[in-house]
N, C-alpha and C positions, 0 to 999 in steps of 0.2 A: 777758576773752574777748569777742571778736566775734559774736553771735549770731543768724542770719536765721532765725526762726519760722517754718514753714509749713503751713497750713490752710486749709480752706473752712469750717471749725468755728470763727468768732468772729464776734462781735456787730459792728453796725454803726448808723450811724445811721437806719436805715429799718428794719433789725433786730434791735431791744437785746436780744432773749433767748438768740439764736441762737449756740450754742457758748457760753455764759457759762462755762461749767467751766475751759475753756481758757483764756479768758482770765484767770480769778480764777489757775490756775497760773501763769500767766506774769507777771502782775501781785506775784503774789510771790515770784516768779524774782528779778524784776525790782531787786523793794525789797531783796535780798542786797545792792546795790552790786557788785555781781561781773561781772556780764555787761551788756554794750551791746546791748541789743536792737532788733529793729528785726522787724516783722511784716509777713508777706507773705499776706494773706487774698483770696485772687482769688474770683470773684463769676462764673457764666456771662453769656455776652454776651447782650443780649437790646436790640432794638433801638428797642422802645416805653415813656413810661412811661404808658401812655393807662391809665385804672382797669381798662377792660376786659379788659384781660391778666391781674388780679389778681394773684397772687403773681411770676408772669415780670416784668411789670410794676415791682415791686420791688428785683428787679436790675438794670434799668436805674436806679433812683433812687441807690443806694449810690453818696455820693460815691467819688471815685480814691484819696482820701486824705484820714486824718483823723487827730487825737489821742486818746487814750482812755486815762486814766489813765498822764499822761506819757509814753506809747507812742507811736511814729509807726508808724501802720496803715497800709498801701497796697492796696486793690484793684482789680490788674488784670482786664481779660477774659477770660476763655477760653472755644472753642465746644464746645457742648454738641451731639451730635446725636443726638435723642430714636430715629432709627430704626435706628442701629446700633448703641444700647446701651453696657450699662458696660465692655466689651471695651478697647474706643477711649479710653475715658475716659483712662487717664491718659499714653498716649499725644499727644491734642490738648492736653491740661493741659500736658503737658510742652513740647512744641510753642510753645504762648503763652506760655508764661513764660519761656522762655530768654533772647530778647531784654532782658524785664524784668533779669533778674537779673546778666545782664554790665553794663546801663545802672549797676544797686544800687553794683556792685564799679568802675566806673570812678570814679563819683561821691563816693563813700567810702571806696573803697578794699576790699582783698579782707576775707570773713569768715573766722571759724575753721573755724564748722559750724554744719550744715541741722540745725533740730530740727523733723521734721516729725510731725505730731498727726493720727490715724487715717490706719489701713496701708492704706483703697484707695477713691480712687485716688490722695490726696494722698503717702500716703506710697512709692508704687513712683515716680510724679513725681517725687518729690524724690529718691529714690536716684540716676535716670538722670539730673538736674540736680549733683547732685553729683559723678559720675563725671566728667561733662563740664568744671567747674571744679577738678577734683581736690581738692574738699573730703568729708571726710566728713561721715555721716548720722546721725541717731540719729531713730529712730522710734518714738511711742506708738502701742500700739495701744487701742481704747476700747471696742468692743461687737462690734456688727454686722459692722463692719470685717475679724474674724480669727473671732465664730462663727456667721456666716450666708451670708457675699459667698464665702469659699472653695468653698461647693457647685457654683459654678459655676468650669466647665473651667477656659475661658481666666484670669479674675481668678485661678483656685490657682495658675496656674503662674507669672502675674507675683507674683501675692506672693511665692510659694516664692522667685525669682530677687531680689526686694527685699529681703527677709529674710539672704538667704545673702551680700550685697553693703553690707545696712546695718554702720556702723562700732559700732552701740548698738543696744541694742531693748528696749522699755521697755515695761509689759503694768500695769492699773491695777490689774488684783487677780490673785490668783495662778491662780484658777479660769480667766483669761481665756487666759492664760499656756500654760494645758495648750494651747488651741487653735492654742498657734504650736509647740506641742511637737509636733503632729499634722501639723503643714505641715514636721517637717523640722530644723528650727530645735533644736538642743541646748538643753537645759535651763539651762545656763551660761551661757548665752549671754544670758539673759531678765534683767533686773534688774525687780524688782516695785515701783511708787512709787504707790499709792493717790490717788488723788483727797482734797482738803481743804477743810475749810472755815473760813469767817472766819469766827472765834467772837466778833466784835465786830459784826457782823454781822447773822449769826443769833444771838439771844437771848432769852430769856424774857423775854417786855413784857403781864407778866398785866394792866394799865392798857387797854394798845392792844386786847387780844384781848376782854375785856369790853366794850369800847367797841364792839369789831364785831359782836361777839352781838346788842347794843341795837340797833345798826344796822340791821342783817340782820332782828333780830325773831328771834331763835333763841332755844331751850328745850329744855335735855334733853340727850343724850347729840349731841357733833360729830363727824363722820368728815372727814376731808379728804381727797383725791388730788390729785395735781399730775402734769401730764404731756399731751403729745398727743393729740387724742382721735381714738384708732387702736386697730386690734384689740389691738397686741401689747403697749397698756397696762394693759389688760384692766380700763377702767371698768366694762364691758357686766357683769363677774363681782362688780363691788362694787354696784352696781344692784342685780343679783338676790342679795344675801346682803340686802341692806337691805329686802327683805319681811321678813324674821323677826328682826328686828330694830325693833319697832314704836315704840319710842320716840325712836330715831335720825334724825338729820337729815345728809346729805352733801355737802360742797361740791366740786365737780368744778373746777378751775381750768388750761385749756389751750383749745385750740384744733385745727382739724382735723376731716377729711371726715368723720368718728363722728359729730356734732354730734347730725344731725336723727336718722338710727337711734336713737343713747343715748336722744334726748327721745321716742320715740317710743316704745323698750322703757319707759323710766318711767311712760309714762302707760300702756302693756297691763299694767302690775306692781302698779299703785295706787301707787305711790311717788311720784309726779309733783314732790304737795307736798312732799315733802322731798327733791328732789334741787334744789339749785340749781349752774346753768350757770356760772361768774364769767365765761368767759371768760378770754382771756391777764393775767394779772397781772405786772405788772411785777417785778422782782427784787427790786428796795428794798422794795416793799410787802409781800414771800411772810412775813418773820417776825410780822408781826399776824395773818397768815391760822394759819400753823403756833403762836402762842402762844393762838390762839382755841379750836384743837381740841384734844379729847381725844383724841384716835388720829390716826395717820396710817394712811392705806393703799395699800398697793403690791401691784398685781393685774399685774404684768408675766409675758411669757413670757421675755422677753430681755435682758439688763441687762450692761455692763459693771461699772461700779461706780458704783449710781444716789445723785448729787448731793441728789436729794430726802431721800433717806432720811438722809442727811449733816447737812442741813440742819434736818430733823424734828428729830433729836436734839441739834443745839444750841440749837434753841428749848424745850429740855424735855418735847419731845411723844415717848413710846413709839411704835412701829414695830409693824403686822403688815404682814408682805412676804412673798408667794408666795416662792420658794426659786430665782429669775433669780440666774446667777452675779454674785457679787461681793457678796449681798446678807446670806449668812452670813460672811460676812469681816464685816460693820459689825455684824450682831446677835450679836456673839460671847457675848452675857451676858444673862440672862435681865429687867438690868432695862432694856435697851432694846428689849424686843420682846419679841415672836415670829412665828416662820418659821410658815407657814401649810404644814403638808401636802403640800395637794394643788391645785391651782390650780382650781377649781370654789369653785360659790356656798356650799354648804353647808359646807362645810372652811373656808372666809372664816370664815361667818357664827360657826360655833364659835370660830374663834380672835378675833374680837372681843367677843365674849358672855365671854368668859374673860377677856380684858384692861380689858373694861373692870368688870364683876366684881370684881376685884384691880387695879390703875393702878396699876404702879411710883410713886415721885414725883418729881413736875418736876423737882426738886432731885438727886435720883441721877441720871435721866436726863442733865440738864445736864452733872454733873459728868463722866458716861461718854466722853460727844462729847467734853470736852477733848484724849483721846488722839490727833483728829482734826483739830488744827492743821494749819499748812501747812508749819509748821519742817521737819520730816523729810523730810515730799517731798521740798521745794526741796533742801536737804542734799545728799539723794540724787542729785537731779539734778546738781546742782555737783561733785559727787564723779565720778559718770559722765563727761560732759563734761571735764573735766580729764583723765581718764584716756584719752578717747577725742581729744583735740587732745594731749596728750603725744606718744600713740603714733603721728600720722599726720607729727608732723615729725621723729618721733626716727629 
C-alpha cells in the first residue's frame, strides 16, 4: 500500500519533540514492510526567522523537507490567521495543500489512502483533500481534537461532516472514542488502536538514573512530571501536594508560558528547593530521567492517551495520574499505579504518600508495560487499512 500521512503533529528539525508519538506510530507502521509511506507535515507560514518572533520564528526555520527515520517528511506552508480563528483553519489548510498534493501523485504516482493524525483541523483537511482526489481517509483522533475543539459551533459541525465522510476512524483509547460517539459517529464505526511504546527504548537503566541523582545532588524520595508547563498539565497541583510531602524532591521537565507562575508559586509554597525546572529534555534523554524516579506524576485535566505515562512504565517507574481519559485504560492493575481521586493537591499528595509507602517493583512494573509494544497497534492499523482500500476499489 501507498500511504500519504498527514499531520501538523510530527517532529522536525528545529522541533524534535513535537508530535513524537506520531511519529514513533508511524515509524513502526513503517518497519511492517507493508506500506510505502511518505509524510505530509505542513508547518504555518510565517515569514521571519529573526529570534524576535520566538516560536513563529521557528516555522519559518523548518526545513521543506527532510529524512527521519528512513521517512521522507515534507513541510509545506499553510496561512494561519490568528483573527479569524480555528473556523478557517482547515479550510486554508486545505486550500494550501491541494496543490501540494496533485504535485505528490504526479511525481509518484496516485496513493491508496490519507492517514490523517488528530481530527481538527488536520483531519477535516484531509477528508476534503481526499474527496477531491477520490481517495479515502482514515483518521485518528488524539485528545483535545474530539473532547475539547467540538465545544465550539462551527469546528462541531465540521467534524460531524468529517467523521460521516471519513472511510476509517481511529480513537487512541476507548474513553476518547465515546467523544466521537457524541458527535454522531456509530460506535462501529470507531476501531480503538492505543498508543505504543518502544520498550527498547524506554527501559530500566538503574546505572544512568544513579548517575543523575549524583548529578543533580539528589536525596530522598523523586517525583518526576513531564509535559508543557500549562494549566491543563496540572504542575501548579503537584507543587502544592509537594508541601506535605517534606522529604521529596520533584523534577518538572517541559517547557511553556507556566514557567515563571510555577517558579514563583514554589517559592510562596517553601518548596522552591526541591522543585527543579529541567526544562525541555530531549526524547533519547527522558528514560534516565524516568529510571532516576521513584514515581511518576500526572496532574492532567485532559489526556487522550498520555505517552508519558506509557513510557514511565517501561522505564520501571509506577504511575499516580489524576483520572484524564485514557489514563485508566494504562493503569489497569494496581502494580502500575494509581489513579489519583480527585484532581487537587491533597488527593495527590495521599496517593503519593501511599505509593511510595508500598512501591510496586521496578521489575513488575517493567514487565506490565510489555503489553504495551507497538506490534498490536500497527496490526491493527494494517488490518483497517486493507479493509478500507479493499473497499474503495471493489
Amino acid at each position: 500500500m501507498r500511504v500519504l500521512s498527514f499531520t501538523t503533529l510530527y517532529p522536525n528539525a528545529v522541533q524534535p519533540r513535537h508530535g513524537v508519538f506520531v511519529e514513533e506510530r508511524l515509524r513502526h507502521l513503517a518497519a511492517s514492510g507493508e506500506v510505502e509511506l511518505t509524510v505530509l507535515a505542513p508547518v504555518p507560514w510565517f515569514p521571519s526567522r529573526h529570534p524576535r518572533f520566538g516560536r513563529y520564528a521557528d516555522f519559518a526555520a523548518v526545513p521543506r523537507e527532510e529524512k527521519r527515520h528512513g521517512l521522507r517528511v515534507l513541510h509545506p506552508r499553510y496561512p494561519v490567521w490568528p483573527k479569524v480563528g480555528m473556523s478557517a483553519a482547515p479550510a486554508l489548510m486545505a486550500a494550501a495543500l491541494w496543490p501540494v498534493l496533485r504535485g505528490l501523485e504526479r511525481e509518484h504516482g496516485p496513493y491508496d489512502l490519507i492517514d490523517a493524525h488528530y481530527f481538527y483541523p488536520d483531519g477535516v483537511a484531509a477528508v476534503w483533500l481526499g474527496q477531491r482526489l477520490g481517495k479515502p481517509v482514515v483518521v485518528t483522533s488524539r485528545g483535545t481534537d474530539v473532547n475539547w475543539i467540538p465545544r465550539y459551533r462551527v469546528p462541531r459541525a465540521q467534524l460531524r461532516w468529517a467523521a460521516a465522510r471519513a472511510a476509517g476512524l481511529i480513537s487512541v483509547s476507548s474513553a476518547l472514542g465515546e467523544h466521537l460517539t457524541a458527535l454522531g459517529v456509530p460506535r462501529e464505526r470507531i476501531t480503538v488502536l492505543r498508543n505504543g511504546v518502544d520498550l527498547e527504548v524506554f527501559r530500566p537503566l538503574p546505572e544512568a538514573g544513579a548517575a543523575l541523582r549524583r548529578e543533580l545532588d539528589l536525596a530522598g524520595p523523586l517525583l518526576l512530571s513531564v509535559g508543557s508547563l500549562i494549566e491543563r498539565k496540572g504542575h501548579h497541583i503537584a507543587i502544592e501536594a509537594l508541601r506535605g510531602l517534606p522529604a521529596a524532591t520533584l523534577l518538572i521537565a517541559g517547557e511553556g508560558p507556566w514557567r515563571a507562575r510555577l517558579e514563583r508559586q514554589a517559592e510562596t509554597a517553601g518548596v522552591a528547593a526541591r522543585v527543579r525546572f529541567l526544562g525541555p529534555v530531549a526524547h533519547a534523554d527522558l528514560p534516565r530521567y524516568y529510571s532516576a524516579a521513584d514515581l511518576f506524576v500526572l496532574a492532567s485535566s485532559r489526556e487522550g492517551m498520555p505517552n508519558v505515562v506509557l513510557e514511565a512504565l517501561a522505564c520501571g517507574t509506577p504511575v499516580a495520574a489524576c483520572n484524564a481519559e485514557g489514563v485508566a485504560e494504562l493503569l489497569a492493575d494496581p502494580v502500575a499505579g494509581r489513579i489519583v481521586p480527585r484532581r487537587e493537591a491533597e488527593s495527590l499528595r495521599q496517593t503519593l504518600s501511599a505509593l511510595l509507602a508500598a512501591p510496586p517493583s521496578r521489575e513488575a512494573v517493567r514487565a506490565y508495560a510489555r503489553r504495551f509494544a507497538w506490534d498490536e497497534t500497527s496490526a491493527g492499523q494494517l488490518a483497517l487499512f486493507r479493509a478500507v482500500v479493499e473497499k474503495a476499489v471493489a
